[in-house]
N, C-alpha and C positions, 0 to 999 in steps of 0.2 A: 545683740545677736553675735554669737559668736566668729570670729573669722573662719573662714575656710581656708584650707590648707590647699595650694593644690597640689595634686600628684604626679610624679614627674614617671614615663612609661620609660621601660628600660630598652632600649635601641635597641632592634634586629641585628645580630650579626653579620654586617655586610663581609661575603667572600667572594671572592673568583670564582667562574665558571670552572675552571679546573679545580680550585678547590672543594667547591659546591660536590661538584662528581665524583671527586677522592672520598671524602666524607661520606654519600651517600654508598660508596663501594665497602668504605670499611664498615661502615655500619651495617650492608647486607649479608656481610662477613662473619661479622656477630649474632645476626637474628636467624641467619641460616643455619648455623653451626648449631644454634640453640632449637631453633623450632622444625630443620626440614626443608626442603622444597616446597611441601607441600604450604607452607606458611603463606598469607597473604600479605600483597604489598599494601593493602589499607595499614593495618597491621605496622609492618616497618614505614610506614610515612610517619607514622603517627610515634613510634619511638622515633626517630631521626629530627620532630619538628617540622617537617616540612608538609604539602599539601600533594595528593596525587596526582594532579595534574602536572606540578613541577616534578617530581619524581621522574612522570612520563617524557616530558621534556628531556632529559638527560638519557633516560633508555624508552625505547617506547614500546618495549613490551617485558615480561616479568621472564625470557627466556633469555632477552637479549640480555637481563641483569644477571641469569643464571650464569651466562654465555661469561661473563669478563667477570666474575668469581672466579670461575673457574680459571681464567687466563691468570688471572692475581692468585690466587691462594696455591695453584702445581704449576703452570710452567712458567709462572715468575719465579717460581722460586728455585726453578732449577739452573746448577751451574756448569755449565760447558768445562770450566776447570778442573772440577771433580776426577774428570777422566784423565787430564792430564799428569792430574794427583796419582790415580790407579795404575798408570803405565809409566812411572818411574822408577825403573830398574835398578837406580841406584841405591834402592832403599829398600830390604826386605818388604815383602810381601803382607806379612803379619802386620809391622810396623802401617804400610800403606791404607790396608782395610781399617786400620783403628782409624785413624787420620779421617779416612774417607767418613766412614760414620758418624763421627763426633761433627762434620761440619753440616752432612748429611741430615743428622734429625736436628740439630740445632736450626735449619733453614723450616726440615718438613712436620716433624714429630711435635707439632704443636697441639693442643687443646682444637682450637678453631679448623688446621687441616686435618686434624683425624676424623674428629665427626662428620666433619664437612665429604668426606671422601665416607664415612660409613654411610651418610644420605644420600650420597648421589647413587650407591651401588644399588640402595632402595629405591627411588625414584624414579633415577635414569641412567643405566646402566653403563651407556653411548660415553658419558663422562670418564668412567671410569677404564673403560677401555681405551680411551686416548691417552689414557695417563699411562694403562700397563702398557700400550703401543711404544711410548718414548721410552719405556724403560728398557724395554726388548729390544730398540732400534738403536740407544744410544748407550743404556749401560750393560746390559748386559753381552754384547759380543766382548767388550772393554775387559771385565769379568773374566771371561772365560777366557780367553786367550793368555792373559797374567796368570791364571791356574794351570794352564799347560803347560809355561814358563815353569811354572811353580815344582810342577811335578816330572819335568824333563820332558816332555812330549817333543819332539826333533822338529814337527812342521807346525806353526802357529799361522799359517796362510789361509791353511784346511776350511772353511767355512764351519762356522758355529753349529753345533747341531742344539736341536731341541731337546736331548737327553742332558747336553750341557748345562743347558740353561735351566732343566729342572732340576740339578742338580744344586746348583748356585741359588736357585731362589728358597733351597733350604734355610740358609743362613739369613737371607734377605727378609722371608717371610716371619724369621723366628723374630728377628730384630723388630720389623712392623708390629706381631702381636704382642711385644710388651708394651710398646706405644698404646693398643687399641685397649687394652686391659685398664690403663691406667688413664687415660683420658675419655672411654667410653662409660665401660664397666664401674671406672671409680676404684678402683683396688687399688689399697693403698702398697704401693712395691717395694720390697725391703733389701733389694740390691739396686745400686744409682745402676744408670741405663751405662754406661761407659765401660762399670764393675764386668755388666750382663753382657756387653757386646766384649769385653775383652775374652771371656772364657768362650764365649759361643763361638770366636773366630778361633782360638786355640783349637775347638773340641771340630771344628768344619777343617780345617788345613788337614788337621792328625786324619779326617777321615778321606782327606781328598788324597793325601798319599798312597791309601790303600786303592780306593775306589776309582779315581778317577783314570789313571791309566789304564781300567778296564773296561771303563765305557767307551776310551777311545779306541781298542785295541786294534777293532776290524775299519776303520778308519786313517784313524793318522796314524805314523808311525812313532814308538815310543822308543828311547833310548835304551839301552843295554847296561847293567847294573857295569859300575865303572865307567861308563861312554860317557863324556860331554855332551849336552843337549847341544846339536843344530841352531846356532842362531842365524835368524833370519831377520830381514826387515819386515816391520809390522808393517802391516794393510791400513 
């Protein structure tokens, strides 16, 4: 009779509880991005290896898993320094916004955050509105006050108006939709994003010198051709 061999079963991955929960975040990172919210966790347990009770364990509901995507995929990855980037004076303006961009979509402009943010606007809205909350509260006054800078406007104190800031999200928005083109759509893009944001910001300045001091006009006060802009301390 012939011997039997036996078979040797290949160990469980033993990890941390924080590891465990890392893992199961990246991974709903990935299944989200690919199938939706509306995706089931049976579903991503069963890619991940893991069982749904243990899944549960670590989030115990599929909102709260929603909930710290979302905290991990936009506002982890936003960076408070960025602004510090934007409001350095000592470096042209042009020069600044490229900076800003380049470290900008290298953090957001990912495969995983674009979809992920094109599903939540389908989904659930609420997400997506916290995200443009932070932008409107944190980058964009930043924004627009460097463009006033930019274009002489004497008082940078003035509070931001919402003309400003739809102004500024010309550029901002035009940047996002080559992202969403190429990471949604699949189009394949035949200028690197750096090429496209360098002329997009050229062709947004050249337009903010015309235009912008005339959104502000009945507002803040603009400098007189010749007059040094008013500096003030920033807010």
């Amino acid at each position: 009779m012939p011997k039997q061999v036996a078979t040797r079963r290949t160990p469980r991955e033993r990890l941390s509880p924080a590891e465990r929960e890392q893992r199961i975040v990246e991974g709903a990172i990935a299944y989200f991005s690919e199938a939706g919210f509306a995706g089931q966790t049976r579903e991503l347990s069963r890619r991940l290896g893991v069982t749904q009770p243990l899944l549960y364990r670590y989030f115990p509901s599929k909102q709260a898993l929603i909930e710290r995507v979302y905290r991990t995929v936009f506002e982890g990855r936003w960076n408070p320094q960025w602004l510090d980037l934007l409001r350095d004076r000592s470096r042209p303006l042009r020069e600044r916004l490229i900076e800003f961009y380049r470290q900008y979509s290298e953090a957001t402009y990912r495969p995983e955050w674009i979809r992920i943010y094109m599903h939540a606007g389908l989904a659930d809205p609420a997400l997506n509105r916290r995200y443009i909350s932070l932008i409107r509260r944190e980058l964009m006054p930043v924004y627009c006050r460097e463009l006033r800078d930019y274009c002489r406007v004497r008082d940078d104190k003035a509070p931001v108006t919402g003309e400003e800031m739809e102004f500024a999200w010309n550029l901002h928005g035009g940047l996002f939709y080559y992202a969403m083109r190429r990471d949604v759509y699949q189009i394949r893009m035949e200028v690197d994003f750096m090429d496209k944001a360098a002329y997009a910001i050229d062709t947004f300045l050249a337009g903010a010198k015309i235009t912008y001091p005339r959104l502000l006009a009945a507002r803040v006060p603009v400098a007189r051709p010749g007059q040094p802009a008013k500096r003030t301390s920033r807010a």
